[in-house]
Backbone as CSV, one residue per row, in Angstrom:
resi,resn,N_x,N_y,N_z,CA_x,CA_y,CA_z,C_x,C_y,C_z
1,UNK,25.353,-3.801,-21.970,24.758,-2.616,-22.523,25.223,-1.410,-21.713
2,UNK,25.610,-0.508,-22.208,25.781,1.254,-21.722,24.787,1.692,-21.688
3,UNK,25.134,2.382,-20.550,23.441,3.122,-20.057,24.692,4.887,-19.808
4,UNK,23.721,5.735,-20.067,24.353,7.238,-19.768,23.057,7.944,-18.957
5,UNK,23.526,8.659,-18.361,23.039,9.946,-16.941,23.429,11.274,-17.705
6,UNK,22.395,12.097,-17.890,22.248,13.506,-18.356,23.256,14.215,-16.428
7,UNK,24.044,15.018,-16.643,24.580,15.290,-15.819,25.268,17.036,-15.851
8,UNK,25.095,17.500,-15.043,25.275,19.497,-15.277,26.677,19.433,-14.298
9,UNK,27.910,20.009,-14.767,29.268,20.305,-14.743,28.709,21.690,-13.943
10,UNK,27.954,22.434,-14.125,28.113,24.031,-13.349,26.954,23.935,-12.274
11,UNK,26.236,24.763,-12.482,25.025,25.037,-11.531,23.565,24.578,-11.917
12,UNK,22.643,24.247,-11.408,21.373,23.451,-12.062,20.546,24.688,-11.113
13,UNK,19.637,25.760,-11.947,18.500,26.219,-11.952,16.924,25.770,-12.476
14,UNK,16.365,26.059,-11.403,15.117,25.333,-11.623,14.047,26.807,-13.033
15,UNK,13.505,26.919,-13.657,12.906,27.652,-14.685,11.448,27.906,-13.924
16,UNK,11.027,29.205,-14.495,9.821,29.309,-13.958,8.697,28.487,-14.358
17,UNK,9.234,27.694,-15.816,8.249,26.158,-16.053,8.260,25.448,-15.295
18,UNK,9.178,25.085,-14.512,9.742,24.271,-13.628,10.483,23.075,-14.031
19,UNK,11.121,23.255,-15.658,11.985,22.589,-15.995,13.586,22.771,-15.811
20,UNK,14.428,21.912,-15.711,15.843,22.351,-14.961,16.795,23.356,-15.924
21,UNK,17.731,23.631,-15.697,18.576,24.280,-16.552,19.911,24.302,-16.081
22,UNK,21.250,23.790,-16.688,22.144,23.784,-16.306,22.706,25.218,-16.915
23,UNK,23.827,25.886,-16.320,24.687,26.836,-16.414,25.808,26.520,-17.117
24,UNK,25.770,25.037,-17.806,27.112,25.120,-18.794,26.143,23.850,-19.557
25,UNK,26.824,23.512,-20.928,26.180,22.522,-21.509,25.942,21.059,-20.641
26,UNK,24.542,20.225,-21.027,24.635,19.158,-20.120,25.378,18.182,-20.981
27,UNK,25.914,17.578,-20.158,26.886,16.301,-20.724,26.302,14.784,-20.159
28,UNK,26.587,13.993,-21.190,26.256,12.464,-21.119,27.629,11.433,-20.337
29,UNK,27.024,11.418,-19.244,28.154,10.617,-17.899,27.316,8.864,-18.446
30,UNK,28.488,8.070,-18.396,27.933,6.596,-18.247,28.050,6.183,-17.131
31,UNK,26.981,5.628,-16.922,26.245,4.944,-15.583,26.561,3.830,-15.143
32,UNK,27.064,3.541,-14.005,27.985,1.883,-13.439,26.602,1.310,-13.826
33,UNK,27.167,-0.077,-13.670,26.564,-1.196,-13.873,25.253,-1.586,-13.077
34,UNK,24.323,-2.081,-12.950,23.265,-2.180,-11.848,24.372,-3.280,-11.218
35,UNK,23.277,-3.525,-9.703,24.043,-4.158,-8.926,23.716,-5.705,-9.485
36,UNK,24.938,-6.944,-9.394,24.003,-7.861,-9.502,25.059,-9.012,-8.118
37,UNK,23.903,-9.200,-7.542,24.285,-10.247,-6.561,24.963,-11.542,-7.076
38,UNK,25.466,-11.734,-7.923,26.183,-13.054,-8.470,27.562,-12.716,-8.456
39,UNK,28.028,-11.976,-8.343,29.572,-11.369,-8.751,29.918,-11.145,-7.140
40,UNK,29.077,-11.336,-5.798,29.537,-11.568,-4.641,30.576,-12.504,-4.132
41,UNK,31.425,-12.418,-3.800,32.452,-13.292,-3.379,31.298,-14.372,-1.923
42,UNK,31.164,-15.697,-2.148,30.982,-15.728,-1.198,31.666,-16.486,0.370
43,UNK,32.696,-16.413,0.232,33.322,-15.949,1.255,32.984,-14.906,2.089
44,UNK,33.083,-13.512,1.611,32.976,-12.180,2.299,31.863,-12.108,2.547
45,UNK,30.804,-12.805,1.573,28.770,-13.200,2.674,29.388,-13.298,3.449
46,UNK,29.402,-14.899,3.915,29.737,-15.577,4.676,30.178,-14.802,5.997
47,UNK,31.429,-13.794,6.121,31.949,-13.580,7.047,31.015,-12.305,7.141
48,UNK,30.576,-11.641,6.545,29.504,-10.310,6.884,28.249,-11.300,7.420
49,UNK,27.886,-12.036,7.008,26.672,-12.733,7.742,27.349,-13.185,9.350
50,UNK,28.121,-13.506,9.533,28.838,-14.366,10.627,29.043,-12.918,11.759
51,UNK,29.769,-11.671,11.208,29.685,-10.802,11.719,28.233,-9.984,12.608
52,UNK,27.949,-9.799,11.700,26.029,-9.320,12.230,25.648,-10.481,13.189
53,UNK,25.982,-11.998,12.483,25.023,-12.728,13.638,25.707,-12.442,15.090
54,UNK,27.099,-12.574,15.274,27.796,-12.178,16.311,27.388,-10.349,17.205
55,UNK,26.794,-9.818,16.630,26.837,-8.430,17.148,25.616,-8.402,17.546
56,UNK,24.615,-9.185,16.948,23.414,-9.027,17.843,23.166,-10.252,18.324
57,UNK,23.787,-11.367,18.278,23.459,-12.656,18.682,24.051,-12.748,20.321
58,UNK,25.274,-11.845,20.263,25.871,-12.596,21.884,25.458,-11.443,22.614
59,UNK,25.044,-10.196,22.637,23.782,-9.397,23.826,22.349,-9.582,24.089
60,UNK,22.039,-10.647,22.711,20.888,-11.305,23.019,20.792,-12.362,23.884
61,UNK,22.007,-12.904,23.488,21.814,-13.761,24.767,22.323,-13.665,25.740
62,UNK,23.316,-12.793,25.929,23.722,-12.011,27.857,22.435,-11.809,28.220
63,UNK,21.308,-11.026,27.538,19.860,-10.841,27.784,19.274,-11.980,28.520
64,UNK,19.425,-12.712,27.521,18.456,-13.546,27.930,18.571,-15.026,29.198
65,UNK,20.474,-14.627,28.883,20.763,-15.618,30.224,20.749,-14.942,31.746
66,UNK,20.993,-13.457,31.786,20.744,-12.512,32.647,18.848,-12.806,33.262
67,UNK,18.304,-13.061,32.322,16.939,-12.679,32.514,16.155,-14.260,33.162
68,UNK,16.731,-14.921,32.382,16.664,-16.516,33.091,17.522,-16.600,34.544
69,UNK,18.621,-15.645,34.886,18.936,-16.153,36.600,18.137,-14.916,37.121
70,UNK,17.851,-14.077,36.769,16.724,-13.193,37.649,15.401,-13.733,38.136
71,UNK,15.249,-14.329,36.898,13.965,-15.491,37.210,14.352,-16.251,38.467
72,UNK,14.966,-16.885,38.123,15.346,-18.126,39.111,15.808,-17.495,40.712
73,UNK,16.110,-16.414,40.483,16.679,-15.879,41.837,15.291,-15.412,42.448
74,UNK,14.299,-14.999,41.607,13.205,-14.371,42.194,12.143,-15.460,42.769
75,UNK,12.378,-16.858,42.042,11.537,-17.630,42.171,11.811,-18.794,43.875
């Protein structure tokens, strides 16, 4: 299904109704598709998930292996 967006080519003034007003005729733009998560490659998940886990996964654990010999040094 086509879906269209009311869309102003010039300038958009607001009216003292407070309804809009474009400065040239408004024109009918068609609207991309909604998003749909099935058309994801998943491969490229995969490696965007793998990425993120890597960027917060290995300073979490410098953290936390840092924080386990502080322990141990203090103890």
């Amino acid at each position: 299904m086509t879906t269209y967006t009311v869309a102003c080519d010039g300038e958009i003034q607001v009216l003292s109704t407070g309804a809009p007003s474009c400065s040239t005729p408004w024109v009918l733009v068609e609207s991309h598709q909604d998003f749909d998560p099935t058309t994801l490659d998943p491969a490229a998940l995969a490696q965007a998930f793998g990425v993120g886990f890597v960027f917060v996964g290995v300073p979490l654990a410098v953290v936390f292996g840092a924080r386990a010999i502080l322990k141990m040094i203090r103890s």
